[in-house]
C-alpha atoms as a printed R data frame, in Angstrom:
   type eleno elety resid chain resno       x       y       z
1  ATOM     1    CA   UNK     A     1   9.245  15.245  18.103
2  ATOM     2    CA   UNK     A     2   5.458  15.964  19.385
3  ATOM     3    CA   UNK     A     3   4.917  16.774  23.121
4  ATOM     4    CA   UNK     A     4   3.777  13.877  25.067
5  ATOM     5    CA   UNK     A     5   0.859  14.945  25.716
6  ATOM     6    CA   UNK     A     6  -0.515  16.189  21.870
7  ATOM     7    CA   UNK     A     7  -2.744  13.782  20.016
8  ATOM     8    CA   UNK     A     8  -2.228  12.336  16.304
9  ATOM     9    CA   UNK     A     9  -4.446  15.016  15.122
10 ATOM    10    CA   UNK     A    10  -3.086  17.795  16.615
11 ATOM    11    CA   UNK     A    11   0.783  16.856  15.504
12 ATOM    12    CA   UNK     A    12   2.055  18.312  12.554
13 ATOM    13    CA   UNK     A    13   0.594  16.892   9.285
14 ATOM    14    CA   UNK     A    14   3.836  15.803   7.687
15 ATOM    15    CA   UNK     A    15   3.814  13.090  10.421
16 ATOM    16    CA   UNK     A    16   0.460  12.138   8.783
17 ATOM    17    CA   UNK     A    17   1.440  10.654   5.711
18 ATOM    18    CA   UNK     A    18   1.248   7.116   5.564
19 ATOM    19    CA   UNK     A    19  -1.230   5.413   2.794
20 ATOM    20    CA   UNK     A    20  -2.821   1.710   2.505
21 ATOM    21    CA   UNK     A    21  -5.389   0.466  -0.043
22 ATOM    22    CA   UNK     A    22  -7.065  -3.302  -0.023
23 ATOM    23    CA   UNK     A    23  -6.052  -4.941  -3.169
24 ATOM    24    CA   UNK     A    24  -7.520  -8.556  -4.763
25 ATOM    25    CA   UNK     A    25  -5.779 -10.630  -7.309
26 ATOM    26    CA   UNK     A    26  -5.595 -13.877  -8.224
27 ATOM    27    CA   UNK     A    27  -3.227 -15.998  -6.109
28 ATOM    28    CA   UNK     A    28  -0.751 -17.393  -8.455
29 ATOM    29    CA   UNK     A    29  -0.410 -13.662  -9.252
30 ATOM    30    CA   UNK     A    30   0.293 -12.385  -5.664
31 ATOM    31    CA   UNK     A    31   4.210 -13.558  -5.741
32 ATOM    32    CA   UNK     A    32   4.686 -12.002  -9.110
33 ATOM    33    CA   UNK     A    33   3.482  -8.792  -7.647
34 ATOM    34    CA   UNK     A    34   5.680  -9.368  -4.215
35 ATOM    35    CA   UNK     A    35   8.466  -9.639  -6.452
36 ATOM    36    CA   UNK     A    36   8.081  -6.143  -7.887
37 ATOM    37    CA   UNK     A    37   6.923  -4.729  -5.390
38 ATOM    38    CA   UNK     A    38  10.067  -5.515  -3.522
39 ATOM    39    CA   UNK     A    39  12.414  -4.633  -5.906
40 ATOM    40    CA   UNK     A    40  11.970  -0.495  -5.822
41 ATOM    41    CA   UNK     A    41  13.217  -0.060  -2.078
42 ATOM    42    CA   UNK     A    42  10.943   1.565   0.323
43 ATOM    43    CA   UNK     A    43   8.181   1.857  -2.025
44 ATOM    44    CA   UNK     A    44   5.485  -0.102  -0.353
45 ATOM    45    CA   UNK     A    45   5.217  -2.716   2.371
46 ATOM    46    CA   UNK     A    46   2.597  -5.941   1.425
47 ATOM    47    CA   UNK     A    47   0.864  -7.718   3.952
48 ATOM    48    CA   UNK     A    48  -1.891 -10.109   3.487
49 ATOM    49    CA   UNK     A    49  -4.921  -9.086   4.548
50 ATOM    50    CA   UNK     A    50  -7.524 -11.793   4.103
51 ATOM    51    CA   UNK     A    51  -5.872 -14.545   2.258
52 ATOM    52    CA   UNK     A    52  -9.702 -16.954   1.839
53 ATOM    53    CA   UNK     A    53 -10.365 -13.845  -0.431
54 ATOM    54    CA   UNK     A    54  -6.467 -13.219  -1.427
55 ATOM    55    CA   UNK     A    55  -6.700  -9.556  -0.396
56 ATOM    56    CA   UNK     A    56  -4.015  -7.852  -0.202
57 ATOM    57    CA   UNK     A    57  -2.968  -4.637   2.208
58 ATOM    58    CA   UNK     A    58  -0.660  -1.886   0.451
59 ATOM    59    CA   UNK     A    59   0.946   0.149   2.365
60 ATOM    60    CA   UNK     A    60   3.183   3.329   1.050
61 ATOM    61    CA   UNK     A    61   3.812   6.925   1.613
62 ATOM    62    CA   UNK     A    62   1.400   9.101   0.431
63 ATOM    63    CA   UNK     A    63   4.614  10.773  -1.591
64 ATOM    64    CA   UNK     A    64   4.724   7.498  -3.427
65 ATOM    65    CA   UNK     A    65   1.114   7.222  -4.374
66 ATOM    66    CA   UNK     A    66   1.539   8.310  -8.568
67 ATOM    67    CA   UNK     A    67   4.219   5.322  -8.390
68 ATOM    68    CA   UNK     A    68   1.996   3.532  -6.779
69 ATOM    69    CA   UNK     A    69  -0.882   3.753  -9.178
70 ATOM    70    CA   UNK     A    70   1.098   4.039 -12.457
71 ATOM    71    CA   UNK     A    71   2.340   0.412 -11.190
72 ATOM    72    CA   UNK     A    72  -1.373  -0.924 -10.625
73 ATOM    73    CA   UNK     A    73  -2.165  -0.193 -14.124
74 ATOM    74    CA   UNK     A    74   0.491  -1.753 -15.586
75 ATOM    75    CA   UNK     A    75  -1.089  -4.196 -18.072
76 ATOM    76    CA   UNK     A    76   0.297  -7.410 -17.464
77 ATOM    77    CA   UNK     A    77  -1.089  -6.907 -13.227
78 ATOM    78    CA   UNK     A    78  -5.072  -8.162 -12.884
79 ATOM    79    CA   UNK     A    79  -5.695  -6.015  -9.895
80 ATOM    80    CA   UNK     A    80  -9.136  -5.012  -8.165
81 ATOM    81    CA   UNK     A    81  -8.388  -2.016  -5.808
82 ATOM    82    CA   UNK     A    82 -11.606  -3.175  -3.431
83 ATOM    83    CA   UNK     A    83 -10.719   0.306  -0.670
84 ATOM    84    CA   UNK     A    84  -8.324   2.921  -0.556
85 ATOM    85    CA   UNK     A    85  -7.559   4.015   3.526
């Protein structure tokens, strides 16, 4: 555990290792892509970001990021990756 008095970028980074990225898709596809998402525990958490535009927040370990792409290019998903954080 970090001394109380350390800041984030002095703690170790291994403690530094959480990913997001700003997805769009279309909205009757968003549910489709909850579902899966979903189903491979502790994968990725999916939060809506601004739903007027139906952007979508990702967020996932940074260990889980080759998962996490090989399943954005999965033909049958329309994704736009719009910003990677």
């Amino acid at each position: 555990m970090p001394e109380r008095n350390q800041t984030a970028s002095s703690r170790d980074p291994s403690e530094r290792h959480l990913r997001s990225m700003i997805l769009e898709m279309a909205p009757a596809d968003i549910a489709f892509f909850k579902a899966i998402i979903e189903s491979y525990d502790n994968l990725a958490t999916l939060r809506t970001e601004d739903p007027a535009r139906s952007h979508l927040r990702l967020w996932f370990a940074a260990e889980a990021e080759a998962d996490i792409n090989e399943l954005l290019a999965a033909p049958k998903l329309s994704i736009r990756i719009i910003r990677i954080d």
